[in-house]
Structures are given as structure tokens and as C-alpha cells.
C-alpha positions as CSV (number, residue, x, y, z in Angstrom):
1,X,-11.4,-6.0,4.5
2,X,-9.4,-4.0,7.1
3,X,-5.9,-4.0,6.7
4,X,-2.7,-2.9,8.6
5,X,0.2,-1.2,6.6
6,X,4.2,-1.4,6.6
7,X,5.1,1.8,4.1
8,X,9.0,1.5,3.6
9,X,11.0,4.8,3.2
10,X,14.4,4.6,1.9
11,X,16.2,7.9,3.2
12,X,19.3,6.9,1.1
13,X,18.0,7.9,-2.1
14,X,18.2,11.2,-3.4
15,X,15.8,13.5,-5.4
16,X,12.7,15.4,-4.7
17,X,9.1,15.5,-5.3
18,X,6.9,18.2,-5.5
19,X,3.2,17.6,-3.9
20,X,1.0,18.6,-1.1
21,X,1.2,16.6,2.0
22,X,-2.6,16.4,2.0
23,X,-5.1,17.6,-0.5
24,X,-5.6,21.0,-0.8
25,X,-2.3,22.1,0.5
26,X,0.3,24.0,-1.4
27,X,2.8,21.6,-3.1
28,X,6.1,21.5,-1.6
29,X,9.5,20.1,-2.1
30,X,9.8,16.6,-0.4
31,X,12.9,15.0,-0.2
32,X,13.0,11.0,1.2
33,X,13.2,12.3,4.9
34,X,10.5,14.9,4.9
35,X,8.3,12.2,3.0
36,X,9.1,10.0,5.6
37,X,8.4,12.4,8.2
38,X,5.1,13.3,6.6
39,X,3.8,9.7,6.1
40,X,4.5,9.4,9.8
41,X,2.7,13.0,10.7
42,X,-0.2,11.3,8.9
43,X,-0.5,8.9,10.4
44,X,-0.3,10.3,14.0
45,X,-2.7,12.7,12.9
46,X,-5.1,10.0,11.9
47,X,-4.6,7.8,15.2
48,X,-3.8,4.9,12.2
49,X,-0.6,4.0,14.1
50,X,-2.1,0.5,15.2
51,X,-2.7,0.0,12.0
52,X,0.1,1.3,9.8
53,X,3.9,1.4,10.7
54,X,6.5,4.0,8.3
55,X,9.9,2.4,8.2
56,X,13.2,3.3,6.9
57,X,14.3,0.4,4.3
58,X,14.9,-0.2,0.7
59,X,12.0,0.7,-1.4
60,X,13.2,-0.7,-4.6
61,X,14.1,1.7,-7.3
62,X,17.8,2.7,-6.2
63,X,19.3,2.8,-9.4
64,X,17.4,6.4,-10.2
65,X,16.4,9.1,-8.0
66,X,13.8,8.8,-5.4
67,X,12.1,9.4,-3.3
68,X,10.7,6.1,-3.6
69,X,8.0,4.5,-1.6
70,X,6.4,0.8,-1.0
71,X,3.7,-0.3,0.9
72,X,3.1,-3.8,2.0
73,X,-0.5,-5.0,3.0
74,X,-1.4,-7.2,5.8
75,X,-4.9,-9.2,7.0
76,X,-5.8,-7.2,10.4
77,X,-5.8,-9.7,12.8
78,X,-8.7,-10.6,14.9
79,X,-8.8,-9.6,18.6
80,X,-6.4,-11.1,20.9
81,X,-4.7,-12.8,17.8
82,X,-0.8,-12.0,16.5
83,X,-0.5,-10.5,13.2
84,X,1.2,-12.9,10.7
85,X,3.8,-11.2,8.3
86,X,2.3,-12.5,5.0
87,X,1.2,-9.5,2.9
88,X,-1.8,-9.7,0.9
89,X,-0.8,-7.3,-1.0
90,X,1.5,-4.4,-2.1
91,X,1.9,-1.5,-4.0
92,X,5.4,0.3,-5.7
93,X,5.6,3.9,-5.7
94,X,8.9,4.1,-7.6
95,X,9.3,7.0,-9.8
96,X,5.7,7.4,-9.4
97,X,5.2,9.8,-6.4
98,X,4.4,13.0,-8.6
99,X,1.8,11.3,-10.4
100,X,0.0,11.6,-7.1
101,X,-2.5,14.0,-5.9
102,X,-0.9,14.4,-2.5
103,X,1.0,12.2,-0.6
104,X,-1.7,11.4,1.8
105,X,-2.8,9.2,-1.0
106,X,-0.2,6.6,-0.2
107,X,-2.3,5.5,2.9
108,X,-5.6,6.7,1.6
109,X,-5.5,4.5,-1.3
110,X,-4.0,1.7,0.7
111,X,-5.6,1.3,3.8
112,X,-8.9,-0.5,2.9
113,X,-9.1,-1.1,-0.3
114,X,-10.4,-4.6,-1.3
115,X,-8.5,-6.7,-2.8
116,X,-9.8,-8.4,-5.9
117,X,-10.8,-11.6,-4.9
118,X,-9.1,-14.8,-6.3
119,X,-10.9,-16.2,-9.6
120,X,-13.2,-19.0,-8.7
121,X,-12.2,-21.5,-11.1
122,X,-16.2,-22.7,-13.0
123,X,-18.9,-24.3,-11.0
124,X,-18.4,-28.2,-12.6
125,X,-21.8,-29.4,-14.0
126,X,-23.1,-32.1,-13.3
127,X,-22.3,-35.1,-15.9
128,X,-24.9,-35.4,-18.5
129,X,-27.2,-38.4,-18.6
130,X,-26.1,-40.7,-21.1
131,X,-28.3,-40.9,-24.0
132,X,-31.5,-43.4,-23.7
133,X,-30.9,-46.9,-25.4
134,X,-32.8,-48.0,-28.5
């Protein structure tokens, strides 16, 4: 299912991470603007920006240092058709950046992934006949 992205950067927060921008670059120091400044690169440099948009906003996690990160995911609308502002999905990345290979992983790991689909509640059977009479 092809999706469009809203990643949310809050350049308020301080702190750093240390990662690569992409994989198999150095790691570097990133602080909340140069992540936000690399998401953006990344995208550019993917030709993704009709499909995902880096803002500056609350990310959640203010009370501790960031940089923190959140990605919202929306249905990609059809052709011709607005896009609706119901996400189908997010994902947190608070506290939780330097767990990641590089920060290219944010959209990698975002952009098409399949959501699980809803449970589908049992298939009803059919009633049982009743019992034959004596």
C-alpha cells in the first residue's frame, strides 16, 4: 500500500544523536536542525517529496532531550483525488533515534510498509440442522 509521509521535527529540543545519515556513512553528531535538514536532503535526493513532507512541530517527548522524531502515515490518494488527513498509521521516535542504523531509516522503514490488516472477526457457520425427530 503506497503511502505519503508527514515526519515532524521539533527544533526546540535539545541533545544530540550520533548516526550516519545514510548507511554506510561515518556517524556524525546530529542535533534537531541538522536532523531536520537531513530528513529533508533525503528526501530531495530521493525525488519522495510528493510523497513525504518534513515539518518543524512537536514530536512528543519534550520533557527529555531530543532530538525526537514522529512520522504520521497517510493512504496515497488516487489520481486526480485530494489527500485526506487521516493517518493510518504512525510511528514515535522518541528517545529512540540511536537505536537506529542510520537516519535514513526513518523514511525507509516508513514509506511502504504494510500495515497489518484489521482482524477479520470468524467466518459465522451456518446454524446446525436441528436433530431429526423420533
Amino acid at each position: 500500500m503506497p503511502r505519503r509521509l508527514v515526519i515532524t521535527v521539533c527544533l526546540r529540543e535539545t541533545g544530540v544523536v550520533v548516526l550516519p545519515v545514510e548507511r554506510g556513512q561515518r556517524a556524525r553528531r546530529l542535533d534537531a536542525r541538522a536532523v531536520f535538514a537531513a530528513l529533508r536532503g533525503l528526501v530531495e535526493q530521493a525525488g519522495a517529496g510528493g510523497r513525504v513532507h518534513v515539518r518543524d512541530a512537536c514530536a512528543g517527548g519534550c520533557a527529555g532531550r531530543g532530538p525526537n522524531v514522529s512520522v504520521a502515515m497517510y493512504s496515497l490518494p488516487a489520481a486526480g483525488e485530494r489527500a485526506d488527513q487521516v493517518a493510518v498509521a504512525w510511528k514515535t521516535y522518541v528517545y529512540s533515534l540511536p537505536t537506529l542504523d542510520c537516519l535514513a531509516q526513518v523514511i525507509e522503514d516508513n514509506l511502504d510498509e504494510t500495515p497489518a490488516p484489521p482482524a477479520t472477526p470468524p467466518a459465522r457457520s451456518a446454524r446446525p440442522s436441528p436433530p431429526p425427530a423420533c
